[in-house]
C-alpha positions, 0 to 999 in steps of 0.5 A: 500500500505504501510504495503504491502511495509512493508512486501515486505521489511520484506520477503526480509530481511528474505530471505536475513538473510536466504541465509547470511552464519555464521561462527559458532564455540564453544566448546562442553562439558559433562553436570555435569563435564564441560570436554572437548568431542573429535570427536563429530560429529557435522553434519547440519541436511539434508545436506551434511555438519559438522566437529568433534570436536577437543581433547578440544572439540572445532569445527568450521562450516563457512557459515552456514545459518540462520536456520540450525539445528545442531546435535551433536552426540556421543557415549554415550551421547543424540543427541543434536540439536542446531537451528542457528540464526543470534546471534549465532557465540561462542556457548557452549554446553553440551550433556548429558550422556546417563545413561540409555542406556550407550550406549558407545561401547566396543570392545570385540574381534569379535564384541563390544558391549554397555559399561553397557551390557559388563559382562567380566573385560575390561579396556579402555585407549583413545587417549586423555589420550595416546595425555597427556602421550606422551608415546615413547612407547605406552606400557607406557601408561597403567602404571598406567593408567588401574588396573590389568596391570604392565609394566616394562621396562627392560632398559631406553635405546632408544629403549628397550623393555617393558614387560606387565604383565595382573594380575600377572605372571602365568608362567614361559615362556612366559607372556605378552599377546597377541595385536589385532590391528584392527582385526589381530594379532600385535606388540604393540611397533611398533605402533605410539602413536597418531595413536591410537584411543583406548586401550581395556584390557580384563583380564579375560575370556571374552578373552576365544575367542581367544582361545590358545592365549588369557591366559596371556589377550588380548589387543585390539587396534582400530586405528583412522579412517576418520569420516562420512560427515565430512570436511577435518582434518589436524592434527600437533602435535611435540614435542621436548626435552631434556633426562637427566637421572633421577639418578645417584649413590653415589660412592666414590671419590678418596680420600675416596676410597684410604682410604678405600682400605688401611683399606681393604689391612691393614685389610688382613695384606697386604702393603697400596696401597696408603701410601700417598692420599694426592692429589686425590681429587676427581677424575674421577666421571665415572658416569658422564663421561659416562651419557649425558645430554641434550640428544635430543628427537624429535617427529613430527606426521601429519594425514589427516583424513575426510569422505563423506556419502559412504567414509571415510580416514585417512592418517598419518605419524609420525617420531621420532629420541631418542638419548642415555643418554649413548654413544652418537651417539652408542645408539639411536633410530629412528622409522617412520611410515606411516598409510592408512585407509580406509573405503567404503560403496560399497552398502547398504549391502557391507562395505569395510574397510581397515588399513596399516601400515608400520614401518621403525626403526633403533637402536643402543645400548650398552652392559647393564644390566650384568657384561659387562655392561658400567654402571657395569663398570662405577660403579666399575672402581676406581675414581683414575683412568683418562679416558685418560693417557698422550698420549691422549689413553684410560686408561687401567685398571690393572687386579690386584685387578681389576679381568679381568671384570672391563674395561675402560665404555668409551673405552667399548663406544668406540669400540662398533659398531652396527646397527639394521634395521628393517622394517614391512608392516602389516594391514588388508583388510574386508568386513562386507556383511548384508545378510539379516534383522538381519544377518552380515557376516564379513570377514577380513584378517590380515598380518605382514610381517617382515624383518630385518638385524643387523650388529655388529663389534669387534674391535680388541683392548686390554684392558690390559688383559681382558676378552674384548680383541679381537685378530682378528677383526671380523663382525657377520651379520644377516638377518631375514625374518618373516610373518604371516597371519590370515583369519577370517570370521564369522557371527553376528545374532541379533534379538529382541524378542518382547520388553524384549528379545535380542537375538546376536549370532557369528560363526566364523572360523579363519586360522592363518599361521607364517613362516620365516627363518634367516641367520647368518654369521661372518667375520674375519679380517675386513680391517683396523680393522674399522667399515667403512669397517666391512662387511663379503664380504671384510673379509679375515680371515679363522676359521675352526670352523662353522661360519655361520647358519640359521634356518626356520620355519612353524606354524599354527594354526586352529580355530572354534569359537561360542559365545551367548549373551542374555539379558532380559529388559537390566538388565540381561546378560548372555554370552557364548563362546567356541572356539577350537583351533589346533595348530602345535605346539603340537604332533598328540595326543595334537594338539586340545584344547577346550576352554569355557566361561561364563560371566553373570551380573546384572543391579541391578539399573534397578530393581523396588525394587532399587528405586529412589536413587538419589546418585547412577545413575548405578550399575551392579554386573557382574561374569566370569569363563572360560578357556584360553589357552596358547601355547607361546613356542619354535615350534617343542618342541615334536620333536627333530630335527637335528641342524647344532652346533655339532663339531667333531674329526676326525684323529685329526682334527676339523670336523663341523656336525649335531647333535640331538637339543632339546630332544623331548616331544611327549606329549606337551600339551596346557597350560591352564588359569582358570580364575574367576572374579567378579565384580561390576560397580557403577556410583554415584552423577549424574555420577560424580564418577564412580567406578569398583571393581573386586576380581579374581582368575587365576590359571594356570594348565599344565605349558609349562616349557623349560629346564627340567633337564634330566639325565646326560648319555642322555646329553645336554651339546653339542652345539645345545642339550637343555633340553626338555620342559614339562608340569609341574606345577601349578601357581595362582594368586589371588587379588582385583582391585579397580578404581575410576574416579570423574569428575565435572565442578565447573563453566564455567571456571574450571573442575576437573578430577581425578582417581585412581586405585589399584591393590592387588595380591598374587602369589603362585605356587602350584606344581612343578612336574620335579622330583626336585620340584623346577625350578632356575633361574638367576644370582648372582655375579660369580660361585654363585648358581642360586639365584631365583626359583619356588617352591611349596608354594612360590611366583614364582621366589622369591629369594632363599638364607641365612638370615642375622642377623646383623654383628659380634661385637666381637669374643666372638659372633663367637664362640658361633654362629654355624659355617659358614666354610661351606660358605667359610670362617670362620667368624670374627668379622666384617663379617656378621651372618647368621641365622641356619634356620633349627636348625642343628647348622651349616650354610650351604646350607640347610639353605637357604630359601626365602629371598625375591619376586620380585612380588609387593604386590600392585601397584597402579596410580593416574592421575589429570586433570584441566582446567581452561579457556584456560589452562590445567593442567595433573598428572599421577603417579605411585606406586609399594609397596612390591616388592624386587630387588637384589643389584647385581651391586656391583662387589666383587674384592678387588680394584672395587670402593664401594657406599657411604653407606660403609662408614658406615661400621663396623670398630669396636666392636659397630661401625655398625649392618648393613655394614660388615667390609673391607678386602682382605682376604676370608669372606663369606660376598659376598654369596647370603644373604637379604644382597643384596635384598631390598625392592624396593617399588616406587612411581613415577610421570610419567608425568606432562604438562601444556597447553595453548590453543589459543581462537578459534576466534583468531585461526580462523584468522588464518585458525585453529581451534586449536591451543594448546602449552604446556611444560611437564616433563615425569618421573619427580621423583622416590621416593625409597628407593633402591639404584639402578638406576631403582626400577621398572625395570625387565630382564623380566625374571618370575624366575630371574626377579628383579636381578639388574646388573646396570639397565639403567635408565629411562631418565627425558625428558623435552619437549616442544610441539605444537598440531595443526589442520586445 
């Protein structure tokens, strides 16, 4: 009786222990590195029940029962099973890598496929490294992050745009490559950072199916998605901060410039302008009078994201608000966005999937990068001069000895007045249909849908004669309306051969349609010469020349694609794709363009003969060589069509007309990209260090070339004319790509993460055929001729001027130098010696040569990442080495301020080899010489952050399961040795890229952040 009492008692304590629900949390990490996995799936076997991991790998499961056995799932890595008992409450675990089958997947344009069969050059960013780097922009977080890739910024402004560039620049129109979100062709700069799942880089022809626009690489983005039978995620994750800029320029003060511009005057035998400089003191440092400091930056981002068994759903939001560290409330930039994805199994064969998103943005922005620009002036104006007189106005600076450029930057601030709204609704809707066994038809059609209206008012204003003033007030608006759609279907067969062959096929069609229009118009004479009232509806000014305009357009483009994939036991790959392409763009004979591929690799490590090397876990050795195409060039281009610029005499007076545009070219053709590439993957040390080395070689045929100088008597001066565009040249960009990650887990409480990658390049054109042989480009100071060019042997758009060969000691070294007479002026000593290049013991234009490259040598990064118990600790940098920029800031008007390093100018015989003496009368010191390039190599910490997570038990309390702080710093340091503002920065240009007008800095942000999830 008593044991069956006992046992009564033990079954009903087991039946309890069983029914008594546990609240079970942990963290889930790799096996070997100890690094936090994010969205792990961790899911209660046959039931209805799990969450996903969070970034740091941590998760929470309440009232699980006593027996339950959890699975922990995640691409790449071995199932986990975990069985809870009535102890488990804090669990750590570890899932280990799937070596043998690297089964992580790879997106790869129509499909993906598993990391260790992919044979093409791929490069993947996460979330988690895009959720460190806090980028503005998400373009920013490929600098130094994927090898082959160099982002520049063309200003720091709030707002501005940014150019990518995949293994060089191959052409001399359009570079960057082309963005697929999802699916459909997108915009890259509009997309919300935390948005993004992950960023795939395809650099070489593994890109080939997508055809006419895959020459310059294709960037895939996949957004996050809601996942299968997992809870309801609330994420918050804001930041706020500070911007400052990262450097300012060492100009002279008041007295030092009143002392230099009397040596200058006594120089050129003219009275001092300043007989007495006792008293300047310093003066007006303009540069701090124009940049700001702590200048706000504010960015909140809320997703909600989950899933059933049929359903899963995110929804998010993000808002972001960055001021100007130049002008106040005249620069900014505001962006909000909203996304909705959705996926649904309809039925066992039927999937539905479908992403929107909307973007609101509004900038503002000031004249930069050139000689109108408020940095030019802030660095040209004399520090003798006040912001305001005694009035309480705006000081006008005098034309004489000033020219009629160089204005006051904060009465430039002042009367700038502009406004930028742009709004887009873009997205896809899909099906993915399983027809039958082995056999998926998917189909999905991708949208963009654009419109914005710009609004700008010149004020009417005199600055004392310049080249700014304005006689009548006058507001120009624009309206833009542009919209795009693709269909795309196609079918994916896979079929397994007995147990060694594996056989995947894709077919696909893909209908691409652009169209829109604009309209643009201008006021004259807003009321009250103000901004409040700055709308063409209340101006009332009258011009008899055509203020306004529009244009409208229609583009499409017909694709067929096909691609094979086979593989024998996994080790060895072979894939084939071709895709054909039609494209309005091109004439009747040249519309169609036929674009193959073929990658292969080797699984060297799955060989017999390779053995049982227990340093090396993988090794795959991989090759690619296709062609791509590129047609990235104004439409109708092999047509000339009628445009509304032309202006004609009549019986003496004014008449508005037509005349013929762009001379036609009927024989426009495709671009083409031949890109090889060889590559190796290794995984080492129990897949600790990973390493992927590539050698390629692109080399792009048939350039789209714009402006073609043609004949003076066919004419292409008149408004509205333009040279034609031709293909005429030849561009191959050769290097090596080199990456290496290392991760370990040195104990429970520390793990390390480390990578660096590097990138070698050389550029070189090998044909120019436009009948001159060579193409220029850019600017240098005013009337000079075009500094940069594409020639045949060169680096495309090097830069093009004299060589210099120190400075003049004395007249004994001028006479016995060849004349420079031809340059503008007989030298001296003091001025500058040019190098006779070609011998002919004259220095004229026949002895300009290559003076320079703006195309950096290399470029590399280095990222770090610790954790040690609840902290955590990030670094990424970057470097540029061998790239040269033009000092092109400096304005050569007697009385313009100078730089510091004038102080150590020549002053007499012995006294300097570097600086050229100061003078108002004519030298030849200011042509385009290496005087002016410089080498602007750059290594520069982009980010660094500390954080802080609160133990999940304490945050549990709370109803979190995270709760993370951290403080960071983005572009903390540049270290150069160029003088400019910004050693990294580009107009964007492939021939005048480099040229520096006084490039807006980069701003240091300082900014403090919380990442929470409920």
């Amino acid at each position: 009786m008593k044991s069956n009492f006992l046992l009564i008692i033990f079954l009903f304590l087991s039946a309890f222990g069983y029914a008594q629900g546990y609240d079970i949390g942990g963290v889930v990490k790799e096996t070997g590195s100890g690094l936090p996995i994010t969205s792990v799936n961790i899911q209660i076997k046959n039931a209805n029940k799990g969450t996903i991991s969070d970034i740091d790998g941590r998760f929470t499961l309440k009232g699980v029962a006593s027996g339950s056995i959890l699975v922990f799932s995640y691409l790449g890595f071995k199932n986990f099973e975990y069985k809870v008992t009535f102890t488990t409450m804090n669990l750590s675990i570890s899932l280990q890598q799937d070596s043998k089958t690297l089964d992580e997947v790879v997106v790869i344009g129509y499909g993906s496929q598993k990391k260790r069969q992919v044979t093409g050059a791929v490069s993947v960013v996460d979330s988690k490294t895009l959720e460190i780097l806090k980028p503005v922009k998400i373009e920013q977080a490929l600098q130094g992050t994927v090898s082959g890739v160099n982002v520049t910024t063309t200003s720091g402004a709030p707002g501005a745009a940014l150019d990518i560039r995949i293994r060089g620049i191959a052409t001399n129109g359009q570079n960057g490559p082309t963005t697929i979100i999802d699916g459909y062709v997108g915009e890259l700069g509009l997309l919300n950072p935390n948005d993004v799942e992950s960023i795939t880089v395809l650099k070489d022809a593994q890109a080939a199916i997508y055809g006419t626009i895959g020459a310059n690489g294709i960037i895939l983005v996949t957004t996050k998605t809601g996942k299968k039978n997992a809870k309801t995620k609330i994420s918050l994750n804001t930041y706020t901060g500070f911007q400052e800029t990262s450097r300012t320029l060492p100009t002279l003060n008041a007295t030092e410039y009143a002392l230099l511009l009397n040596e200058s005057y006594a120089n050129g035998g003219k009275a001092l302008p300043y007989p007495n400089v006792s008293g300047l003191g310093k003066g007006t440092n303009w540069q701090n009078e124009v940049f700001k400091t702590g200048v706000p930056i504010i960015s909140h981002d809320l997703s909600i994201s989950g899933g059933s068994d049929k359903v899963t759903y995110a929804v998010s939001g993000s808002h972001l608000d960055q001021e100007g560290i130049i002008g106040g409330g005249k620069s900014g930039f505001l962006r909000n966005t909203a996304r909705v994805s959705l996926g649904a199994d309809l039925s066992d064969k039927l999937k539905l999937k479908t992403n929107v998103i909307y973007t609101s943005l509004n900038r503002k922005s000031l004249n930069e990068n050139g000689l109108a620009s408020v940095l030019f002036n802030a660095l040209n104006i004399p520090s003798t001069l006040t912001p305001y007189n005694s009035n309480g106005d705006f000081t006008l600076a005098p034309t004489t000895g000033l020219g009629i450029e160089i204005i006051n930057p904060l009465a430039q601030i002042a009367t700038t007045y502009n406004d930028y709204n742009f709004k887009k609704l873009n997205g896809n809707f899909g099906l993915d249909y399983k027809l039958f066994k082995d056999f998926v038809l998917s189909s999905s059609m991708g949208f963009n849908t654009s419109n914005s209206k710009s609004r700008s008012f010149a004020k009417q204003v005199n600055y004392g004669g310049k080249v700014f003033d304005v006689a009548r007030s006058s507001v120009s608006q624009n309206a833009i309306n542009d919209n795009d759609y693709s269909f795309d279907i196609y079918g994916t067969y896979t079929k397994k051969v007995g147990e060694d062959h594996n056989f995947a096929a894709t077919v696909g069609n893909t209908i691409y349609k652009q169209w829109g229009n604009g309209l643009f118009a201008t006021g004259y004479d807003v009321p009250n010469n103000s901004w409040d009232f700055a709308d063409i509806s209340l101006t009332t000014g009258i011009l008899n020349a055509k203020t306004n305009g529009s244009y409208s357009y229609d583009e499409r483009r017909l694709s067929y694609f096909g691609r094979a994939q086979y593989d024998y036991k996994g080790k060895y790959l072979l894939s084939a794709m071709v895709r054909r392409d039609a494209s309005t763009k091109f004439g009747p004979g040249n519309k169609i363009g036929y674009f193959p591929s073929f990658t292969a690799g080797w699984v060297i490590s799955d060989e017999g003969f390779y053995g049982e090397y227990k340093f090396i876990n993988f090794m795959k050795l991989r090759g690619s060589y296709g062609t791509l195409g590129n047609d990235q060039i104004p439409n109708n281009g092999y047509i000339s069509q009628l445009t509304g610029e032309a202006t004609y005499v009549f019986d003496g007076a004014l008449v508005n007309g037509s005349a013929s545009g762009q001379i036609p070219n009927p024989d426009l053709k495709w671009e083409e990209a031949r890109k090889f590439d060889v590559g190796l993957d290794l995984k080492l040390f129990n897949d600790k260090i990973s390493i992927v080395s590539d050698y390629f070689i692109d080399t792009r045929a048939d350039l789209l070339i714009p402006n073609i100088p043609v004949s003076g008597i066919i004419g292409i001066s008149a408004p509205g004319a333009s040279a034609p565009t031709i293909n005429a040249g030849t561009v191959r960009n050769s290097g090596l790509e080199f990456s290496i990650e290392y991760k370990n887990k040195f104990s429970d409480n520390f793990s390390m993460s480390a990578g660096y990658n590097v990138t070698f390049l050389k550029n070189k054109v090998l044909e120019v055929n436009n009948g001159t042989g060579f193409i220029e480009g850019g600017s240098f100071g005013v009337g000079q001729p075009a500094p940069s060019r594409m020639e045949v042997g060169q680096p495309l758009g090097y830069f093009y001027g004299y060589k210099t060969a120190g400075i003049f000691q004395n007249q004994a070294e001028v006479d016995a130098h060849p004349s420079q007479l031809a340059l503008g002026a007989n030298a001296a000593p003091g001025d500058i010696r040019y190098v006779d290049v070609n011998g002919d013991n004259v220095i004229d234009v026949k002895d300009r040569t290559n003076i320079g490259d703006p195309i950096p040598n290399a470029t590399m990064g280095f990222n770090l990442q610790l954790n040690y118990k609840n902290l955590d600790f990030s670094a990424y940098t970057f470097a540029s080495v061998g790239n040269d920029m033009v000092r092109n800031y400096e304005r050569d008007v007697t009385d313009a301020n100078h730089f510091r390093y004038v102080l150590d100018r020549w002053t007499g015989e012995g006294t300097s080899n570097s600086v050229p003496r100061v003078t108002t009368s004519s030298t030849a010191n200011t042509v385009f010489s290496d005087y002016f390039v410089e080498d602007a190599s750059y290594l520069r910490i982009q980010n660094i952050q500390l954080g802080y997570s609160l133990n999940p038990r304490f945050a549990e309390k709370a109803g979190l399961t995270k709760l993370r702080l951290y403080a960071g710093v983005n572009n903390l340091y540049t270290f150069t040795k160029y003088k400019g503002y910004d050693p990294g920065a580009s107009n964007g240009a492939p021939i005048g890229g480099g040229i520096d007008y006084g490039f807006y800095p980069i701003p240091r942000t300082y900014m403090v952040g919380l990442n929470i999830n409920f």
